[in-house]
NUDREN-297484 format. One line per 3 residues: their letters; for each residue x, y, z of C-alpha. Coordinates in pm, whole numbers, plus 32768, in hexadecimal, padded with zeros to 4 digits. Layout:
N
a	X/Y/Z; ...
***
This chain:
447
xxx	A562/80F6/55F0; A3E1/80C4/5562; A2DA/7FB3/55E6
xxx	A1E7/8076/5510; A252/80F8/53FD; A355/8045/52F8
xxx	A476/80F0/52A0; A4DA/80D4/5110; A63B/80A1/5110
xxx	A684/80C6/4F8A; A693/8261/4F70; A67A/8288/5120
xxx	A7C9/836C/5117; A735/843B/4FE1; A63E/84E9/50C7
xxx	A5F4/857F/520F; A575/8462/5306; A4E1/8594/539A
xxx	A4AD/86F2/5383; A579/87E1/544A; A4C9/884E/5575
xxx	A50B/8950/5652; A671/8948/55EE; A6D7/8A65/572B
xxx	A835/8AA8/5739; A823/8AA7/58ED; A7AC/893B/594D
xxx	A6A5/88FF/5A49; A6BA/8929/5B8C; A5EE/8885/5CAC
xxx	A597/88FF/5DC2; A659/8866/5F04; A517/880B/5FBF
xxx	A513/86FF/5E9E; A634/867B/5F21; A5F1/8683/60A0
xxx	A6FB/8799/60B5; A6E1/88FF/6173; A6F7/8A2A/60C5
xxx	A6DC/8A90/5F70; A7AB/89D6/5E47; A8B1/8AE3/5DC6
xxx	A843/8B40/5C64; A88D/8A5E/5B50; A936/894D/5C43
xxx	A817/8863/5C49; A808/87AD/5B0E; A727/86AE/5AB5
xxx	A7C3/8581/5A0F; A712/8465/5940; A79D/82F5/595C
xxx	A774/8267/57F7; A7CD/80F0/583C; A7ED/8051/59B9
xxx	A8BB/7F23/595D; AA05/7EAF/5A00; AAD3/7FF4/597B
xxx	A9D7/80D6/5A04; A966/8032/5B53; AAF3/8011/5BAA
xxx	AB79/8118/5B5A; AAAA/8228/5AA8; A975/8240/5B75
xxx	AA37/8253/5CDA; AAF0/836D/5C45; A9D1/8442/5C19
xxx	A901/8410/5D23; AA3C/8456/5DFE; AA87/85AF/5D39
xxx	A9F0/86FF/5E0C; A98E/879F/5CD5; A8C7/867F/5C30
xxx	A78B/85D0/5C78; A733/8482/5BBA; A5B0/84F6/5B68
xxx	A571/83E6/5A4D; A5ED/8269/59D4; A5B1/81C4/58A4
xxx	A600/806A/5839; A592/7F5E/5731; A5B0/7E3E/5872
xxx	A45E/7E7F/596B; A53A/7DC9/5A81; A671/7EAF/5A60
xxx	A591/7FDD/5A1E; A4C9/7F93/5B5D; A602/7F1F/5C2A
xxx	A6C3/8079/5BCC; A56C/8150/5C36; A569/80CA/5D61
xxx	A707/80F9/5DA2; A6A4/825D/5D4D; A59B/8297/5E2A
xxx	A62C/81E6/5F53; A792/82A0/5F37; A6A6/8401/5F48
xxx	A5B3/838B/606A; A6E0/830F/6143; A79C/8476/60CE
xxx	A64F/8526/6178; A66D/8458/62AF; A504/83F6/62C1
xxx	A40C/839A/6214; A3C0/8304/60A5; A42B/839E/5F38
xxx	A35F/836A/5E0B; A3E0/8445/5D20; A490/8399/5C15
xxx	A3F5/835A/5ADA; A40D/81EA/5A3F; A3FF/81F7/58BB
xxx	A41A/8101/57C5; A425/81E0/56B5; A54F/82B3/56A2
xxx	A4AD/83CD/55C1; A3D0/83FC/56D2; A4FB/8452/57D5
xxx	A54D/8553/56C8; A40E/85FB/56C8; A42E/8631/583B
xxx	A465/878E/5898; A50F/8761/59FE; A639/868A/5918
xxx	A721/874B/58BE; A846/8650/5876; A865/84FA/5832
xxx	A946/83D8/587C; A92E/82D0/5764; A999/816F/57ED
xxx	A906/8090/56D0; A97C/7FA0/55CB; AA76/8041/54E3
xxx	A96C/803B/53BC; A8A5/814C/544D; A9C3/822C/54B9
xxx	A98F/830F/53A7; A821/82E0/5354; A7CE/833E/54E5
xxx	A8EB/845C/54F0; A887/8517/53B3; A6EE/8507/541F
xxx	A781/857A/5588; A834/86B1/5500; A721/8724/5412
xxx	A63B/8702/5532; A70F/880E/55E3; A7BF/8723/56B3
xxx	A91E/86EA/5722; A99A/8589/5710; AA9E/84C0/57B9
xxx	AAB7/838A/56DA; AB7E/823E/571E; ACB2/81B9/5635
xxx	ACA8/8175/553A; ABE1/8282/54CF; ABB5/81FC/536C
xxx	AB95/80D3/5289; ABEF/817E/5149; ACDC/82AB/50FC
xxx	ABC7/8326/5026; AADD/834F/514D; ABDB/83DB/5232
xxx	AC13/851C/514E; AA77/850B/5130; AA75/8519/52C8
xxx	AB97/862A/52CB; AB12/8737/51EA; A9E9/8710/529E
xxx	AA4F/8745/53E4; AB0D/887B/533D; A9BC/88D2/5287
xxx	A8FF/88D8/53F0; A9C5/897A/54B4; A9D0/8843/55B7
xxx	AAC3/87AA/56C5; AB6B/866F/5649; AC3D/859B/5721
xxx	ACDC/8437/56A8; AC7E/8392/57DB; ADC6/82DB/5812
xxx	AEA2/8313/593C; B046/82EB/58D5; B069/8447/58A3
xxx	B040/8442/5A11; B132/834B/5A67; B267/83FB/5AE4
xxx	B362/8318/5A3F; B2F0/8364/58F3; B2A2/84B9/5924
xxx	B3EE/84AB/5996; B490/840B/5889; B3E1/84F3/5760
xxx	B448/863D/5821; B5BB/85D6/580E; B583/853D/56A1
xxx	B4E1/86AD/562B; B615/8782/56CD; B735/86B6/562A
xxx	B79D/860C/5770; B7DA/84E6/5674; B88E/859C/556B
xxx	B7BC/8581/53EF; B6BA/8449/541D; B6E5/8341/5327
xxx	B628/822A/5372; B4D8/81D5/546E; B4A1/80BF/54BF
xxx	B313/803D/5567; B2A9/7EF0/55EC; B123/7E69/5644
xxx	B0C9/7D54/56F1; B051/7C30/562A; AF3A/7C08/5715
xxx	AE4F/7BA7/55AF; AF5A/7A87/559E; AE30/7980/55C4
xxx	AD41/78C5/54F5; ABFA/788C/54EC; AB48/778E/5406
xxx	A9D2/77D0/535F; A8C1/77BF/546A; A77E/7767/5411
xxx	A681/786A/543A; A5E8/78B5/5580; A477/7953/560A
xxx	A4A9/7AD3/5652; A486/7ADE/57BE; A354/7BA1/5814
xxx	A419/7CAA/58AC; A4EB/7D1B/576F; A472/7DE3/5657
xxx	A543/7D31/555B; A4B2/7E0F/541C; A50E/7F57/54D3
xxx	A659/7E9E/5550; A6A7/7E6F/53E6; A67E/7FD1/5370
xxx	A744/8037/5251; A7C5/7EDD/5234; A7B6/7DBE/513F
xxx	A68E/7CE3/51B0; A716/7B86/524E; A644/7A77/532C
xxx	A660/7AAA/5497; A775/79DF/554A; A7E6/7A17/56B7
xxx	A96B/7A35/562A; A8FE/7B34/5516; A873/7C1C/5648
xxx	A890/7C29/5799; A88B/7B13/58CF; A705/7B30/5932
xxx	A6F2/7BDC/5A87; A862/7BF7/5AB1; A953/7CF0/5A7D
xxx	AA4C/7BDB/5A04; AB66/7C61/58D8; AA34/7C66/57A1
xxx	AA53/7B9D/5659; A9F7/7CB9/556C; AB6E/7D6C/5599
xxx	AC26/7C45/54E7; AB02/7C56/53A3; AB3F/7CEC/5281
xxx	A9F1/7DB0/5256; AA24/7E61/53C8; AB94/7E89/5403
xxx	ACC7/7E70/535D; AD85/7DC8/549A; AEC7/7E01/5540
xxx	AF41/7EDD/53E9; AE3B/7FD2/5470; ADF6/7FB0/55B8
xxx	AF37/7FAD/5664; AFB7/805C/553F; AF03/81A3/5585
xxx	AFB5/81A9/56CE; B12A/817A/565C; B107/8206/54EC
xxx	B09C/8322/55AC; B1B5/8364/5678; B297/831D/557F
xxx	B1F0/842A/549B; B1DB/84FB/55BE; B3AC/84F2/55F6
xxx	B3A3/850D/545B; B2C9/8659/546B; B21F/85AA/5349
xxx	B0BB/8580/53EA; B020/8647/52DB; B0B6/85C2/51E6
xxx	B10D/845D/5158; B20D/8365/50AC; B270/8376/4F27
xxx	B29F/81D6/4F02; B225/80BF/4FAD; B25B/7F4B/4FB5
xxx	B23E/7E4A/5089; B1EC/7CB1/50BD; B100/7BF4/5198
xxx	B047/7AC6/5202; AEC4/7A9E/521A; AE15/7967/52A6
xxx	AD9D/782F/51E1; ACA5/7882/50DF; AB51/788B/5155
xxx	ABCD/78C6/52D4; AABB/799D/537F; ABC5/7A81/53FF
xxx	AC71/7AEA/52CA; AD40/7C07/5327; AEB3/7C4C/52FB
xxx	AF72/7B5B/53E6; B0CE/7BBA/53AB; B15F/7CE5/52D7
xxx	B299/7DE9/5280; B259/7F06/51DE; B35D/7FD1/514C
xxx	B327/8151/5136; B404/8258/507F; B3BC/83D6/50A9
xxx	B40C/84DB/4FDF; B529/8557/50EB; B5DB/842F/5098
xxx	B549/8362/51F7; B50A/8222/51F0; B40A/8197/52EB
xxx	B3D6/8001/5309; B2AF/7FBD/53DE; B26E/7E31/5436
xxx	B1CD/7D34/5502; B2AA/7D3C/5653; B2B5/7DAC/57AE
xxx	B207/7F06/57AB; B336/8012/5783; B3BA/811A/56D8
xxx	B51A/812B/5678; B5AA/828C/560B; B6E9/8268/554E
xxx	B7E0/83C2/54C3; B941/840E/5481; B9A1/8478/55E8
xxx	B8B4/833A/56A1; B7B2/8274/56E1; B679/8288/57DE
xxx	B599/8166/5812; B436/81B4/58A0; B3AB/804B/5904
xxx	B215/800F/59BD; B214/7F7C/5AAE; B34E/7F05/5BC7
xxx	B441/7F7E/5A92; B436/80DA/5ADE; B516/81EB/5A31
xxx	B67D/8198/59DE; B7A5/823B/590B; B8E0/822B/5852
xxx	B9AA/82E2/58C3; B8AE/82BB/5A1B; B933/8439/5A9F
xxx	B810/8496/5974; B72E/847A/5A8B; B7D3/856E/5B57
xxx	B7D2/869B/5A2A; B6E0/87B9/5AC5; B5F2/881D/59C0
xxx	B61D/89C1/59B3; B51A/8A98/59D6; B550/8B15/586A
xxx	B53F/899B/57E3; B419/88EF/5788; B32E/8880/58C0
xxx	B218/8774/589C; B10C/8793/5981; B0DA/8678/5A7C
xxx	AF73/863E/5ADC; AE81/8520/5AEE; AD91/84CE/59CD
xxx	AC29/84ED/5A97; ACE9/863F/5B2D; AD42/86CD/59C5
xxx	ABE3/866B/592F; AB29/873E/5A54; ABF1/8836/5A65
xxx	ABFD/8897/58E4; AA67/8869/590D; AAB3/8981/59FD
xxx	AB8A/8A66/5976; AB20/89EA/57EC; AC7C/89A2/57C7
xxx	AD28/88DC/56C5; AD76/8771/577C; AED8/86AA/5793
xxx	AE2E/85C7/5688; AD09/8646/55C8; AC78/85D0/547D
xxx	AD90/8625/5377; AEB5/8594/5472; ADB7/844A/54AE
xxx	ADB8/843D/5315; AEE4/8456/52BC; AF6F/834C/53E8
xxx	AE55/826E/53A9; AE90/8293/5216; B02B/823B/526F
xxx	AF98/80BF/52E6; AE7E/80BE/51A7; AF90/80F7/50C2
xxx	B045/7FD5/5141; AF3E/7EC0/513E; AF02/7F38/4FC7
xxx	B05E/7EFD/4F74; B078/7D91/5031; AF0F/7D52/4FC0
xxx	AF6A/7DBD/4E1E; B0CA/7D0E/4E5F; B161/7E4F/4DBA
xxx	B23B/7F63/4DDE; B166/8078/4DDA; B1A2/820E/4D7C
xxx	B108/82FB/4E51; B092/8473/4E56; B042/84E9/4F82
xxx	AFB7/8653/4F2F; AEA0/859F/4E53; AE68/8479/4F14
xxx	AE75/83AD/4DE4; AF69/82A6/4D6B; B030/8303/4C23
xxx	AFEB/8216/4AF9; AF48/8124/4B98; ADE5/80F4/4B7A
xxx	ADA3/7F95/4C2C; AE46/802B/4D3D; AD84/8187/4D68
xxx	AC62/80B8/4D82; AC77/8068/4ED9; ACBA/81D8/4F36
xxx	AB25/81E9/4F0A; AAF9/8097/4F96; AB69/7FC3/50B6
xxx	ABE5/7E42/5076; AB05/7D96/50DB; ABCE/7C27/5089
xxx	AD0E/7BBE/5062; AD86/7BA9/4EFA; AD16/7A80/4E42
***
């Protein structure tokens, strides 16, 4: 994110934010006296990862998770926010001084611009932790830069730009990873290995609940001084232009929950963001995560009109696929609910856990000629596909397709129809007002 040069959103996705450079199959690898360590790094298992974005996703979760890994080393940040940019250099810095034992560390870059990180030669990956509006513009610059890229859910805001991300990360050669973490969760990995052997007889029906954590409202707020530490143009990217607001943003130095992910022109809310952790895993027990629905409809309630935070509050989507499955996905407790001829298995977040019906499902052994899902962390699949260059758990076409599942059902509520799908084009059949917003996000609710 730029405090120098503007970024033209009309056209940004059209062409390269960069040009490839130095896109090396084998990442980088630094040498362990960087690192305080003894002994040389082991060929290709030092890789140096970018931070694009230090908020409250990244400083939790993201960052930690990196710096912790033996075969990474955190060797640049970037961030619109000067606070969070300067808070997350020093985090990184400290964690490898104190992992030398003695002495100070001073080298992590601090960037504000995030084309910048990509021009860096010792990056060879990148873990995007921004605003949902630059998910794909950052991800598709990162890959024809020759990186590999490890991008927070939702990847997208617009199917259209999800098959634009896709192809190119098929185009480049790059590693992709959805940067969500249910496949890891044993009860649903769980739950989709007995759903794809038959341990439930033919599936018929799925069943997915979200939280309605965007249940709230928030009136207009009158417009606010940038704080001097926030570059609010660069913030704003690809985005419609709005006046600043603290509730449109982020809590000034804080890492408090940020306004922008219930606004229409960053983030589709809870249809998305939860979404792309339980649509997943309910594409994932389908064996459909390549593919998508033939029909869609569905109802829902926005806030008041004019409310700042104007995304979906409440919704149920209804989803038939061409197999005959239907799939209802709805504000709720976060679950997914696996229904077939022969049983039922209910993978809940959370103290829920994995039940069945008949419960000795969750006895069945899965043979060693079934079908096995691999079990491994997120952070752990990312790095070690950077590795190895192998294909991640969920790259880009697996992120598009999950991520287009929720899309297609905030156009349906949004339009108020049912609508006719094709998932091999990506289009909608006869029905222009609806393909529109396969190019373009909503960006309010309907009028």
């Amino acid at each position: 994110m730029s405090n120098r040069k503007h970024i033209h959103r009309r056209g940004f996705l059209g062409r390269a934010a960069l040009a490839a450079v130095g896109a090396a199959a084998a990442p980088h690898v630094v040498p362990s006296s960087v690192l305080g360590l003894e002994g040389p790094a082991p060929a290709n298992d030092r890789i140096g990862v970018g931070m694009i974005g230090v908020g409250r996703q990244a400083v939790a979760y993201n960052l930690p998770a990196f710096l912790k890994s033996p075969y990474t080393q955190v060797v640049a940040v970037c961030e619109a926010d000067a606070w969070r940019l300067a808070n997350a250099k020093k985090t990184v810095e400290d964690h490898y001084a104190a992992r030398a034992g003695a002495g100070a560390y001073r080298g992590c870059a601090a960037l504000r611009d995030f084309r910048e990180l990509l021009a860096r030669k010792d990056v060879d990956a990148v873990m995007i932790s921004t605003p949902d509006h630059w998910h794909v513009p950052m991800s598709i610059a990162a890959v024809e830069a020759g990186k590999d890229v490890s991008c927070e859910k939702p990847i997208t805001r617009s199917i259209g730009e999800g098959r634009a991300l896709a192809d190119a990360v098929k185009k480049h050669g790059r590693v992709f990873r959805v940067d969500s973490e249910f496949r890891s969760i044993a009860g649903f990995h769980r739950a989709c290995e007995l759903v794809l052997n038959g341990r439930i007889g033919k599936l018929h029906t799925i069943h997915v609940g979200v939280p309605d954590g965007d249940n709230v409202t928030c009136p207009p707020c009158p417009d606010m001084p940038v704080p001097e530490e926030l570059d609010y143009e660069a913030w704003q990217g690809p985005a419609p232009r709005a006046a600043y607001t603290e509730n449109r943003v982020h809590p000034p130095k804080d890492y408090g929950r940020p306004g922008w992910m219930r606004v229409l022109y960053y983030c589709d809310g809870m249809v998305t963001n939860w979404g792309a952790h339980l649509c997943d895993i309910a594409q994932w027990g389908h064996g459909t995560d390549r593919t998508g629905p033939v029909e869609i409809e569905g109802t829902g309630v926005y806030p008041p009109a004019g409310s700042l935070w104007n995304v979906l509050k409440t919704f149920e989507v209804r989803y038939r696929f061409a197999d005959g499955v239907t799939m209802i996905y709805k504000t709720d407790s976060p679950y997914v609910r696996f229904e077939g001829s022969e049983g039922s298995i209910d993978a809940a977040y959370g103290k829920g856990g994995l039940k069945a019906e008949p419960a000795a499902l969750l006895e069945s052994k899965i043979g060693p000629s079934e079908k096995h899902l691999l079990l491994k962390g997120e952070k752990d699949d990312f790095i070690d596909c950077v590795r190895t260059r192998g294909q991640t758990l969920e790259d880009a076409e697996v992120g598009q397709r999950t991520t287009s599942l929720c899309h297609l059902g905030h156009i349906a509520v949004h339009l108020g129809q049912k609508l006719q799908w094709d998932p091999q084009s990506e289009r909608f059949v006869a029905n222009e007002a609806a393909n529109r917003y396969v190019s373009k996000p909503i960006h309010a609710p309907p009028a």
